[in-house]
C-alpha positions in Angstrom: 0.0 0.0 0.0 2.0 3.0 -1.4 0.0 5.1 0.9 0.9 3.3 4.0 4.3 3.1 3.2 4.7 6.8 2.4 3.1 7.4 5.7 5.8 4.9 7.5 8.3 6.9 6.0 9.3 3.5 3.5 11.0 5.0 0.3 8.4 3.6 -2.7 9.7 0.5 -4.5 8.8 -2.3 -6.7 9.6 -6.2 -6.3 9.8 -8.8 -8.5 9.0 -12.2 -7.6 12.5 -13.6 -7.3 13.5 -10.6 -4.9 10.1 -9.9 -2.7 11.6 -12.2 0.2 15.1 -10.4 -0.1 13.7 -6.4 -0.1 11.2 -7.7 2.4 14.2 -8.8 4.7 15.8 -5.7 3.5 12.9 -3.4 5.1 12.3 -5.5 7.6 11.9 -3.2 10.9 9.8 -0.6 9.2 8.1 -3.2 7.5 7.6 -4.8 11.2 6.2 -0.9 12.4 4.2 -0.2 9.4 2.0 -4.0 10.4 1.6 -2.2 13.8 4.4 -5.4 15.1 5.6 -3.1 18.0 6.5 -4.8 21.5 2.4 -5.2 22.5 2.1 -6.8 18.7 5.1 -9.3 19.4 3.4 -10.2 22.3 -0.2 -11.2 20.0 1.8 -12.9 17.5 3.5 -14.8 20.9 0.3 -15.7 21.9 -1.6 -16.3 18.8 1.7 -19.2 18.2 1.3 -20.9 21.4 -2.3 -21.3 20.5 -1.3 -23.0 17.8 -1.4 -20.8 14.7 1.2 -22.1 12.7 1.2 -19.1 10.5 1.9 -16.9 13.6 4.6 -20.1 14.4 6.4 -19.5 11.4 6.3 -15.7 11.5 6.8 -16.0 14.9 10.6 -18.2 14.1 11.7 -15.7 11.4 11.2 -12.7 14.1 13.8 -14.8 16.3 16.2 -15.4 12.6 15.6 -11.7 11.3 16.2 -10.0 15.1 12.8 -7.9 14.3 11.5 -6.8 17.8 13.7 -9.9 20.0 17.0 -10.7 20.3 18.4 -13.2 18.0 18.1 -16.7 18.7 18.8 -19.7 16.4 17.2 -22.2 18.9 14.0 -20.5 19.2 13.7 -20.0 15.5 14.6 -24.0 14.7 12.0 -24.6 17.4 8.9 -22.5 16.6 9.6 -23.6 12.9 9.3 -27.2 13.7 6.3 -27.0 15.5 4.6 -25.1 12.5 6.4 -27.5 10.1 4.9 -30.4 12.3 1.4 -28.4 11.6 1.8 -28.7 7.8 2.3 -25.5 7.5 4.3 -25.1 3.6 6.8 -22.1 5.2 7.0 -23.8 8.2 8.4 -26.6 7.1 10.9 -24.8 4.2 11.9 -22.8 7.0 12.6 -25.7 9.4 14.5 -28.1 6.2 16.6 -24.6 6.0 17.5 -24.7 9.8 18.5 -28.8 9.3 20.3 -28.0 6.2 22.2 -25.3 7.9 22.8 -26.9 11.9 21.2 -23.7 12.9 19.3 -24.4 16.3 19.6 -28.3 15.8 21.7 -30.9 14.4 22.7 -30.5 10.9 20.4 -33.6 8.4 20.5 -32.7 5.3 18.6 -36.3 4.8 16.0 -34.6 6.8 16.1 -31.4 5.4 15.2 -33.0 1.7 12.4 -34.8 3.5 10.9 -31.4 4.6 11.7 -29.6 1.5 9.8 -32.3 -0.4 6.9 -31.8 2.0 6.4 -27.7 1.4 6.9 -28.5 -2.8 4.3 -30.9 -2.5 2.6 -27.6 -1.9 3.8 -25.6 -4.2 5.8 -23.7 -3.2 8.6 -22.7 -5.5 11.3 -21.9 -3.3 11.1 -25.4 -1.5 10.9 -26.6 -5.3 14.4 -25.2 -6.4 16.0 -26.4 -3.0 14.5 -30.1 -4.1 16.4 -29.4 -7.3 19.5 -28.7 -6.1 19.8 -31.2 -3.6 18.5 -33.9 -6.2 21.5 -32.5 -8.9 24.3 -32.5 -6.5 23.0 -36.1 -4.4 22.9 -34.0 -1.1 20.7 -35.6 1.4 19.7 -37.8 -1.5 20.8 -39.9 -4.2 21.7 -38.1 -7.0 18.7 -38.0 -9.9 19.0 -35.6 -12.8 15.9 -36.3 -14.1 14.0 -35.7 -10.8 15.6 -32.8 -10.3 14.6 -31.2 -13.6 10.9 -32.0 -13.0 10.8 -30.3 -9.8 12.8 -27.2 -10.9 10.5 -27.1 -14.5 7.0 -27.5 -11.7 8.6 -24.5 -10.1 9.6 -22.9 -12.9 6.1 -23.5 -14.2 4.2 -22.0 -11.1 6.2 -18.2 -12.3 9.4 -18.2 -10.3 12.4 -16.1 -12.0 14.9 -17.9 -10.5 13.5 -21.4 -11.4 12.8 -20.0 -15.1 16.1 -18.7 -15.2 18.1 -22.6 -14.1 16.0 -24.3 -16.5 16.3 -22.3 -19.7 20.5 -21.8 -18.5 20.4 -25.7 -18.2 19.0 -26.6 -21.7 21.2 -23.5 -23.3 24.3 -25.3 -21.9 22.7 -29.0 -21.9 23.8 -29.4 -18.5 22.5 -32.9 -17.0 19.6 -32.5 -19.5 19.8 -32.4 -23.5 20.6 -29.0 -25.1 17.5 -27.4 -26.4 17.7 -23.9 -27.5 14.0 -23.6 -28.1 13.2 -24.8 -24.8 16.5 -22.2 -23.6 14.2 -19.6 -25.2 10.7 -20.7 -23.8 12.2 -20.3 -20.3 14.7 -17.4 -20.5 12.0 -15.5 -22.1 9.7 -15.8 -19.1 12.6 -14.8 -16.5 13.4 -11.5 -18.7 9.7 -10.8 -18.6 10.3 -10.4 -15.0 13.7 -8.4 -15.6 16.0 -11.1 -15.1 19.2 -9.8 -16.5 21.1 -12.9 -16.9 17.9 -14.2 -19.2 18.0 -11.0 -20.8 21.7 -11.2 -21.7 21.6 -14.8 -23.1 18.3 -14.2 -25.3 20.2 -11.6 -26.9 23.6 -14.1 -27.3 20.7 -16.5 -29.0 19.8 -13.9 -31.6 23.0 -13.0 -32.1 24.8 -16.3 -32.7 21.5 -17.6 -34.8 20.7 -20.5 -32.3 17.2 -19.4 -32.2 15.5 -18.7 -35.5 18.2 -16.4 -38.3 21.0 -14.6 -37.1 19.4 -11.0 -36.0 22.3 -8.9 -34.7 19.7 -5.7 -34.0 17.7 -8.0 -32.1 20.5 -8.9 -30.2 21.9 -5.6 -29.3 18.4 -4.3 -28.2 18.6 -7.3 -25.9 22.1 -7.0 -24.7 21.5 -3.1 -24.5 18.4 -3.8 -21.9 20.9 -6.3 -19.8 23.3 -3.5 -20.1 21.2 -0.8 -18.9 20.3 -3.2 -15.8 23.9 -3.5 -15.1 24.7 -6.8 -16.6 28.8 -6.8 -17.2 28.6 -9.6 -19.7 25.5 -7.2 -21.8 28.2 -4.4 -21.4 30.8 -6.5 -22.7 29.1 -7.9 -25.6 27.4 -3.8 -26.5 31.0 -2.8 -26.4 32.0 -5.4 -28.7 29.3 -4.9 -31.1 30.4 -0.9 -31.2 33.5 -2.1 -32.1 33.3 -3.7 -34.5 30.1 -1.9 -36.0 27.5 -5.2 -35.5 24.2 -4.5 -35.5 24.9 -1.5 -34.8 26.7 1.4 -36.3 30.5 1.5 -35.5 31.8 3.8 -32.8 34.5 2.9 -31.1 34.1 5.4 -28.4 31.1 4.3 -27.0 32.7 1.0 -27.4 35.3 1.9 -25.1 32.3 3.2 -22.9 30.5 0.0 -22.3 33.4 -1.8 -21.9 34.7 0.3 -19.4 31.9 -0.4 -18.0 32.2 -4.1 -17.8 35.5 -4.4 -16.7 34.9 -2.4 -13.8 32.6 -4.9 -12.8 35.4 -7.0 -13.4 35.2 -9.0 -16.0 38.2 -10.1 -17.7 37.0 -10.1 -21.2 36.3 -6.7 -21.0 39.7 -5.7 -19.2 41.3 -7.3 -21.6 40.2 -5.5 -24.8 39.9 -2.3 -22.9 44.0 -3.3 -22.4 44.1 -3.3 -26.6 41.7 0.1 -26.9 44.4 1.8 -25.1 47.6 0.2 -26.6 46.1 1.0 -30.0 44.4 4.6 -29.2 41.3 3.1 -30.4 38.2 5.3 -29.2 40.5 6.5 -26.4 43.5 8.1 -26.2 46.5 5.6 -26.4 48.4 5.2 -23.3 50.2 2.2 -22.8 50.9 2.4 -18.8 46.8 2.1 -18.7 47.0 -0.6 -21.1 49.4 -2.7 -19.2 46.9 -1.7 -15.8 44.3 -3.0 -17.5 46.1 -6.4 -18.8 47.3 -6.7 -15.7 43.6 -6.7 -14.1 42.7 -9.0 -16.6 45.3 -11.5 -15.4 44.3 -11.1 -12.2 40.6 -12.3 -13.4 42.1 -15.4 -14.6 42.0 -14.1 -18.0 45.2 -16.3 -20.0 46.6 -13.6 -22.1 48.8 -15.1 -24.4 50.0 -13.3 -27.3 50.0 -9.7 -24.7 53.2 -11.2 -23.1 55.7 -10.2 -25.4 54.0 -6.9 -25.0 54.2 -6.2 -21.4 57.5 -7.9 -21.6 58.6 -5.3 -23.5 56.6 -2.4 -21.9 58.3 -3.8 -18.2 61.6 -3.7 -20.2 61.1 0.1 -20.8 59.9 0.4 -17.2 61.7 -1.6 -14.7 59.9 0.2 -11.8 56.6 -1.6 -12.9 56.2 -5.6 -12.3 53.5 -7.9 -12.6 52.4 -10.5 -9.8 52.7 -13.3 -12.4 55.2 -14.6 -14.6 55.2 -15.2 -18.4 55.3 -18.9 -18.1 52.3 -18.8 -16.3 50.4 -18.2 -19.7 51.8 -19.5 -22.1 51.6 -19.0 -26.1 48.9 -20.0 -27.8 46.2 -19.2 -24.7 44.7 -15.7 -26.1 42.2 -16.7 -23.2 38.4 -17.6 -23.3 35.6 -15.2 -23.2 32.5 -16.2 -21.6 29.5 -13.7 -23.3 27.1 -15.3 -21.7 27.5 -15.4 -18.3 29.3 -17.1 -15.2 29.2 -20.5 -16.1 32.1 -23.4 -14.5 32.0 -25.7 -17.4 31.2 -23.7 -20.3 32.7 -21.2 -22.5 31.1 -19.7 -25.4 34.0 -17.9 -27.3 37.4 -18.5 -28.0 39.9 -16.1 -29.8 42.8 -18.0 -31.5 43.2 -15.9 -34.2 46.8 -14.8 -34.8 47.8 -17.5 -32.1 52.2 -17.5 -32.1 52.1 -20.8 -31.0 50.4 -21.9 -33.8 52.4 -20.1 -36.0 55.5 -21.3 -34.5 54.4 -24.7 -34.9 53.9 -24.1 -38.5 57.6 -22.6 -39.3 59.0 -25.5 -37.7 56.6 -28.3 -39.7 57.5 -26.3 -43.2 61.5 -26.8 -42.2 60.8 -30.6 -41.3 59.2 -31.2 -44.5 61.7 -29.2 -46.5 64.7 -31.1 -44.7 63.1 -34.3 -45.7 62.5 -33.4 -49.4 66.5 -32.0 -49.6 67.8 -35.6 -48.1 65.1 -37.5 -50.1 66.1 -35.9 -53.1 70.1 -36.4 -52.3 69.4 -40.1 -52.0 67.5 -40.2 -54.9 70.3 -38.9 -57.1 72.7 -41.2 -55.1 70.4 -44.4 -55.9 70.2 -43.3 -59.5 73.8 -42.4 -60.1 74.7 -46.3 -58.4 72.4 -47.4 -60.7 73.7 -46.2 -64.0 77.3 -47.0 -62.8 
């Protein structure tokens, strides 16, 4: 009630389904003042649990968890929890499978906690749902089962939440325990942006762009990575920068290329330090400076970025400057590793570009086959002329 709220003094703001629970924490106290919760309310929700209310129970736990209006207390929380869990109470018992999970109050079960989690997603409830997921993909508290997993996280994902929506289309854009299927990628990802999910939002636009969904549409995609970017996603602000760059979809300007990755690499993504490292060794869209260059390489580096082919350059840069030094040593990365940009997103097991082009490894490798194979055509035609000459003798 934005009239309420104004009146408590609560700045006006909107939730999405994914976050309610987390701004709700957020706000919590004045949340607690605006529902008229003071110390005469704490005492009617006290009372209305030990009747037996197991709504009040569960509220009643989280005011022990949250420290709104008592002091903190991880045994009464686990306690009032169970008792509301042991109601049938859907929050009750996701709150009570969190506290076994965690060995918050009680023992830590994570057998147990699965049991209960299963319990509240039998009642839909979506963030019970996802935990069921989770612990069925990683065998925690239960045996391992991909396919179990999936159906609980795609019921979830079915009864609206983000998140859920979000796992499932990442899981069949990557084929990750479930067969790649960039339709079905689309079908989810779509509903998560819907609900300003920036990750989904990113990745629909890397779909357009790469053609896995439908033609190649690199306008499409730039709107999409433009409206991840504008929300703050560093991989969206990567992949604007690089289409300004190199004029896709978009018409070339390598200033406000340097702008969006800037952007990106401040949120410290590697990719982005990295080119930002060749924008200002070439003077492209920024003024060349090859101390900030090096800065930037350097950060890259850091991010785990395997920068190949720039070794030879700081090399030679440190050679001018013997004041400057980098934490890592050449051999550390070595040729042929130009490293691997992720424009999708986080992801431990996949990456979805690699730049080789221009690798010296690979052209080393080459020199030295050409000289083999010329060595052996010298010496095979020397003994040819030998055998011949014997021959005729």
């Amino acid at each position: 009630d934005r009239e309420l709220a104004e009146k408590a003094n609560i700045k006006t703001f909107e939730v999405r389904p994914c976050d309610a629970e987390n701004n709700l924490d957020f706000l919590g106290e004045n949340i607690r003042k605006l529902i008229g919760i003071t110390d005469d309310g704490m005492d009617a929700l006290r009372m209305a649990a030990e009747k037996g209310d197991s709504d009040a129970q569960y509220n009643y736990a989280r005011m022990f968890f949250k420290k709104w209006g008592v002091e903190y207390n991880l045994d009464e929380a686990a306690k009032w929890s169970r008792i509301s869990a042991l109601q049938g109470n859907a929050r009750g018992e996701c709150f009570w499978a969190y506290r076994l999970l965690q060995g918050q109050g009680v023992e830590e079960n994570h057998s147990e906690a699965f049991e209960w989690f299963v319990k509240a997603a039998k009642q839909d409830m979506p963030e019970a749902q996802n935990q069921v997921y989770s612990m069925y993909l990683n065998g925690d508290g239960v045996n391992k089962d991909s396919e179990a997993a999936y159906k609980w996280l795609e019921r979830s994902a079915s009864l609206g939440d983000c998140c859920a929506q979000l796992y499932l289309g990442v899981a069949y854009f990557y084929g990750n325990d479930i067969k790649q299927n960039y339709g079905l990628a689309y079908k989810w990802l779509i509903k998560a942006a819907e609900q300003d999910e920036k990750n989904a939002i990113n990745i629909i636009g890397y779909l357009y762009h790469e053609g896995l969904y439908g033609q190649r549409d690199s306008k499409t995609a730039f709107d999409w990575y433009m409206k991840g970017a504008l929300m703050g996603n560093d991989c969206s602000q990567y992949n604007i920068g690089v289409m300004y760059r190199d004029g896709d979809g978009v018409s070339k300007d390598d200033r406000e290329a340097v702008k969006w990755l800037t952007k990106s690499a401040e949120q410290d993504n590697a990719g982005a330090q990295y080119m930002l490292g060749h924008c200002y060794r070439e003077g492209r869209g920024v003024e060349k400076n090859d101390t900030v260059a090096v800065e930037w390489y350097r950060r890259a580096a850091d991010n785990g970025h395997k920068m190949g082919p720039m070794i030879d350059y700081i090399a030679r840069y440190l050679d001018h400057h013997p004041d400057e030094h980098f934490d890592f040593a050449p051999d550390d990365y070595p040729w042929g590793e130009s490293g691997t940009v992720s424009r999708v997103g986080n992801n431990d097991n996949k990456n979805v570009e690699s730049d080789n082009k221009n690798d010296p490894a690979k052209k080393h490798f080459g020199r030295l086959l050409c000289k083999i194979l010329w060595f052996i055509l010298v010496i095979s035609t020397i003994l040819l002329v030998i055998i011949v000459t014997l021959v005729h003798s």
